[in-house]
N, C-alpha and C positions, 0 to 999 in steps of 0.2 A: 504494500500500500504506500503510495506516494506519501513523504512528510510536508505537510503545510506549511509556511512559515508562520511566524507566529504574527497574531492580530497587534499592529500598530496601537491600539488602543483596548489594550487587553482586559482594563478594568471598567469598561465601559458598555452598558447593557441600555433595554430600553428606558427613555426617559419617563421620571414621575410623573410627570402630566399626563404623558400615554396609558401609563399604572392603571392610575387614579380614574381616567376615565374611561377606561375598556369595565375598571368595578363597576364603576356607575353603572355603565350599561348591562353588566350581569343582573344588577340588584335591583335594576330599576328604579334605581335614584337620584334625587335633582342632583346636576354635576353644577358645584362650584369649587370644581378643583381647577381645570383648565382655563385660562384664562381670555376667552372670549365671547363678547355677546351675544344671546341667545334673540334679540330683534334685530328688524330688519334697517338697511342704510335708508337713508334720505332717497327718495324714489327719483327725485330730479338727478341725480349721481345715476344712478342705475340707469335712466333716459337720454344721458352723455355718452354713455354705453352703446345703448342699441345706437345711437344715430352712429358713433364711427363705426361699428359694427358691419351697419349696413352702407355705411359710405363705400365699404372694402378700404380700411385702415388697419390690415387683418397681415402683415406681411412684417417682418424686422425691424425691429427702431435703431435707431444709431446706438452705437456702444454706449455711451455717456448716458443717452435718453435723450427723450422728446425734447427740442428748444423750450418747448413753448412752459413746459412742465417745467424745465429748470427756472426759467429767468421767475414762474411762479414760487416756487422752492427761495429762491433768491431772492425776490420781495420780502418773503414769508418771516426769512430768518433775518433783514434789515430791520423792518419794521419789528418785530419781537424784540431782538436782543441790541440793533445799531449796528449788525457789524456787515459787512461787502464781502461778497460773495461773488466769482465770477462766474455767471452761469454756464457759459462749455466749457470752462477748463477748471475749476475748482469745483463743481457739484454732478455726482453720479447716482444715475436712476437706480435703485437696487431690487434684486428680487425677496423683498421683507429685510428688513433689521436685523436677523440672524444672519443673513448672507453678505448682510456690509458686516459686520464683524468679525466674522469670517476672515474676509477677501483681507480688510484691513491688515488681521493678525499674520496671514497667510504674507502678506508682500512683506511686512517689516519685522518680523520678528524669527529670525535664523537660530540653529545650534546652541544652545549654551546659553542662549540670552537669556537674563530674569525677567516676568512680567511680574510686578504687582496688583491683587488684587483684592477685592474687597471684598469678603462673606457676611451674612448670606448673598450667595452671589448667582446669578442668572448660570445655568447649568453648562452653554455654548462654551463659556469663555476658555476654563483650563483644558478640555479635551482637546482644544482647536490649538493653544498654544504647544501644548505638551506630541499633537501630533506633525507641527513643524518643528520639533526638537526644542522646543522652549523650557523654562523652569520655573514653575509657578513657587508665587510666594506670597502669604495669603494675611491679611491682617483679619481678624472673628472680630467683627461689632455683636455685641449681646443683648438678650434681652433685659429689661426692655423697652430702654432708650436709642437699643444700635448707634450710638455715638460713637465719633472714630478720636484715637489718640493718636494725634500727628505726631508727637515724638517717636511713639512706637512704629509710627507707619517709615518715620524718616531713618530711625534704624534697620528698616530693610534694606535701603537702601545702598546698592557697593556700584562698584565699579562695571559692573555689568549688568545693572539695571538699564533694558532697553525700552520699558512701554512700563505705563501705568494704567488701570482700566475701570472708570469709573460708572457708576450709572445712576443717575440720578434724573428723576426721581427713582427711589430704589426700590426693583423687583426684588424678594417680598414683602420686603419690612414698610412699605410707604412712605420713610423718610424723604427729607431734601435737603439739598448741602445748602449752607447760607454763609453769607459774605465772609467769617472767619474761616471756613472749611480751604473758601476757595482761594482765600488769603495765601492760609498755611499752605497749601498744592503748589501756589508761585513761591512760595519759600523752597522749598524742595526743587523744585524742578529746576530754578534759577541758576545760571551759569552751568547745564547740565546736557546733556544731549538727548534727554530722556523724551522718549512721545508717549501723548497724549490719547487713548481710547475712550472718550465720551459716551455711553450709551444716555442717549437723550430721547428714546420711543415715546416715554410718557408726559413728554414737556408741558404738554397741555393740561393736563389733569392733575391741577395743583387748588389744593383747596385753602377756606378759610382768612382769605383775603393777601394770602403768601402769594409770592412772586420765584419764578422757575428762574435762577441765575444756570444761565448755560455758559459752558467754556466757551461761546463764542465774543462774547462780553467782556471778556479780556485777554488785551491783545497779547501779554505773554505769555498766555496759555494758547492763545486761537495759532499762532505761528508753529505749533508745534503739538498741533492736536487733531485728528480726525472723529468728527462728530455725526453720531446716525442716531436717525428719526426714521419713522414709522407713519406710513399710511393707513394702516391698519389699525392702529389706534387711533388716529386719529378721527376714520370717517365710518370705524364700527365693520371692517372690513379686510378681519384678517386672513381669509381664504383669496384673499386676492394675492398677498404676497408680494407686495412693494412699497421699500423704503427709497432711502437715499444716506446718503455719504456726501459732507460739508470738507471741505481741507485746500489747505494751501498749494499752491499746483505743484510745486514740487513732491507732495506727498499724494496729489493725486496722481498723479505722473505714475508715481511704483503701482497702486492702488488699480490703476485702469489694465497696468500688464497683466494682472491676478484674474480680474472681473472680467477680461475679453477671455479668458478661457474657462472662466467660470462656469457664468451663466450668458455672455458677450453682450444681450440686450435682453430688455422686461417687455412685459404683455404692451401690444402697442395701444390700441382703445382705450384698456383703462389707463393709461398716460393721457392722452387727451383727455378723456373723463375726468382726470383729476385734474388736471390744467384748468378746465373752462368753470369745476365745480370750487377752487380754489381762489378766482378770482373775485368770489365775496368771500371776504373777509371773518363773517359774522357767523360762517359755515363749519367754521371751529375755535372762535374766541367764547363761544358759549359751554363749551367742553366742561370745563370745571365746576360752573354752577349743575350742570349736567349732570354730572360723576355724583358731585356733592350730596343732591338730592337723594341720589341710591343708597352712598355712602348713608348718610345722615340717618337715610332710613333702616337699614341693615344694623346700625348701632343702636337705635335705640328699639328696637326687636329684640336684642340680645341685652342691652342693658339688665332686663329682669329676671336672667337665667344666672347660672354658676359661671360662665365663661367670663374672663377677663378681659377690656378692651386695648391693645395696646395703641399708643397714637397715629392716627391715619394721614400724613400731609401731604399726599400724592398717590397715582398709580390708580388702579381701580380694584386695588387688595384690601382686604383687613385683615390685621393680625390679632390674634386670638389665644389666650393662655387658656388651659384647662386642668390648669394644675389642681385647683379645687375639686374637680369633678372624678380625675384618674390620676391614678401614678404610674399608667404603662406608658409604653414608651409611643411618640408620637407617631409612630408610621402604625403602630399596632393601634393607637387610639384611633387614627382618621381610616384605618379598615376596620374598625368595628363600627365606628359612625357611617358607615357609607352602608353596612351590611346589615344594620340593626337598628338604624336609625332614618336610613336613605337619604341621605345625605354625603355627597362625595366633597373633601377638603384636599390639600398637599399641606405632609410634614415638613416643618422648616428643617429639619436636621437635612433632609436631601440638599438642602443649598449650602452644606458646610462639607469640606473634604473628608472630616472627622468625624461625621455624624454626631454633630454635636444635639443632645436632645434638653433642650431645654420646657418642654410642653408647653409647644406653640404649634399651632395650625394657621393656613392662611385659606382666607374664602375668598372668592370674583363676588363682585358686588355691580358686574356688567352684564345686569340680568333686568328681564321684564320684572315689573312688579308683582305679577301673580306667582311670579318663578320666587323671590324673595320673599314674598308671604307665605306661602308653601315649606320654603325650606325654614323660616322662623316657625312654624308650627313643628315643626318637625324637633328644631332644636330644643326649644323650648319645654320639651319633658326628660331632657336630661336629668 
């Protein structure tokens, strides 16, 4: 029998999201584990569709993406953050936010390089480093304030720290970095050759009257930072599967060699779709009051249970102790709630290299209302 060589990614199985919601559907219960909306987009979006559709816009887009899509993209992030963006040669069409982070790590980050990065941390990030020969180096925010020690972070730092990777607003925990975070970041990186990985998908969905600071807002971070965003979050449309990637053209320059053998170009119609449904403005500055409301209402549904609220300032997560309720462990707790309770959640220990279990679970709260009153009845005889 022929020997195989061994799997590049040896420790690496299907992802928690997949888990959690293949349970669901054995058990027949509300999935708020995976993290996307269960309603439908804006129908005027979907009517941007059928018309290029039937125009016959049905053929390749240029590698970068649609013009017209970027120079929108490049409004997008002036008006937001202040900062210039050149539309064909600093912004690239993506196929979702997982594949610009990707492509990202894929061009710049070689052999031996250190990434730092941040847990609980979005699952892509160390498999994708570690399979271009990279070295993850991981700083645990805990529960359950997840606040980061920039000393500790700056002690990771050596001489072969080549990318740092941040995301914010942050999958799972809902935090967001603010003005000292991003302080201390230009402290660190300063007189350093280190790049910058932003995941910024959830920029829009910042609650409470907070304000989203993206690394593109300052300029000693933005010259040596590549920043991705998400369509999918943003227009409720994540089977589409198209982001984009922000960066300096030099960094887009490596980034475009990665992404033409990638995926080379994204779905053509929906780039015009989102081009012509992005040119009001109002079509996602309303995001946050949006989320809010779910938000607002998913916590105070659980206010009157044993579950613990931890603070939500972003993202369309909540995070949730249940240390009161069990002391198993939380991958064993959110498959017993999923099977006994029907209810499907994701252990935050899956977003720690360690499996670190602190009894935390994280719910989507980007669900219809009758989908969230459901599952609060559900909760609620814990």
């Amino acid at each position: 029998m022929i020997q195989l060589p061994l799997s590049k990614l040896s420790d690496v199985g299907t992802t928690i999201f997949s888990q959690m919601t293949q349970l669901a559907q054995e058990h027949e219960a509300i999935n708020l584990s995976q993290g996307f909306p269960d309603f439908m987009p804006d129908p005027a979006l979907l009517d941007y569709v059928d018309h290029f559709i039937k125009k016959g816009f049905n053929q390749y887009a240029p590698l970068g993406g649609m013009i017209g899509l970027k120079e929108e993209i490049a409004r997008k992030i002036e008006d937001s953050h202040g900062a210039v963006y050149h539309p064909d040669s600093e912004i690239t069409v993506t196929a979702g936010g997982t594949q610009a982070i990707f492509t990202a790590i894929a061009a710049l980050v070689k052999k031996d390089d250190e990434v730092i990065i941040f847990e609980p941390a979005y699952d892509c990030y160390e498999p994708t480093v570690e399979l271009f020969g990279g070295i993850v180096k991981r700083f645990e925010m805990k529960a359950p304030d997840y606040e980061i020690d920039w000393n500790a972070v700056k002690g990771l730092v050596s001489e072969h720290t080549r990318m740092i990777i941040i995301n914010n607003p942050n999958n799972p925990a809902g935090k967001i970095l603010h003005e000292n975070d991003l302080k201390e970041l230009i402290n660190i990186v300063r007189d350093t050759s280190i790049l910058i990985l932003s995941d910024e998908v959830y920029e829009n969905i910042v609650f409470d009257g907070k304000k989203h600071l993206s690394i593109s807002q300052y300029p000693e971070l933005r010259e040596r930072s590549l920043m991705v965003a998400s369509f999918g979050k943003l227009f409720h449309v994540t089977g589409w599967k198209t982001g984009y990637c922000a960066a300096p053209k030099s960094l887009m320059d490596e980034f475009r060699k990665v992404h033409q053998f990638n995926v080379f170009s994204v779905n053509t119609p929906m780039q015009l779709a989102l081009a012509e449904y992005m040119k009001n403005p109002e079509h996602y500055l309303h995001l946050g009051s949006f989320f809010q409301e779910k938000r607002d209402f998913l916590r105070q549904g659980l206010a009157g249970t044993s579950f613990e609220l931890l603070d939500c300032e972003g993202t369309y997560f909540q995070a949730v102790s249940y240390s009161k309720i069990s002391d198993q462990d939380d991958l064993d707790f959110a498959t017993m709630l999923t099977a006994n309770h029907k209810v499907a959640t994701v252990p935050f220990s899956s977003f720690y290299k360690n499996r670190l279990n602190e009894h935390v679970i994280r719910l989507c709260f980007a669900k219809k209302q009758e989908t969230l009153e459901r599952a609060l009845e559900h909760l609620s005889k814990l």
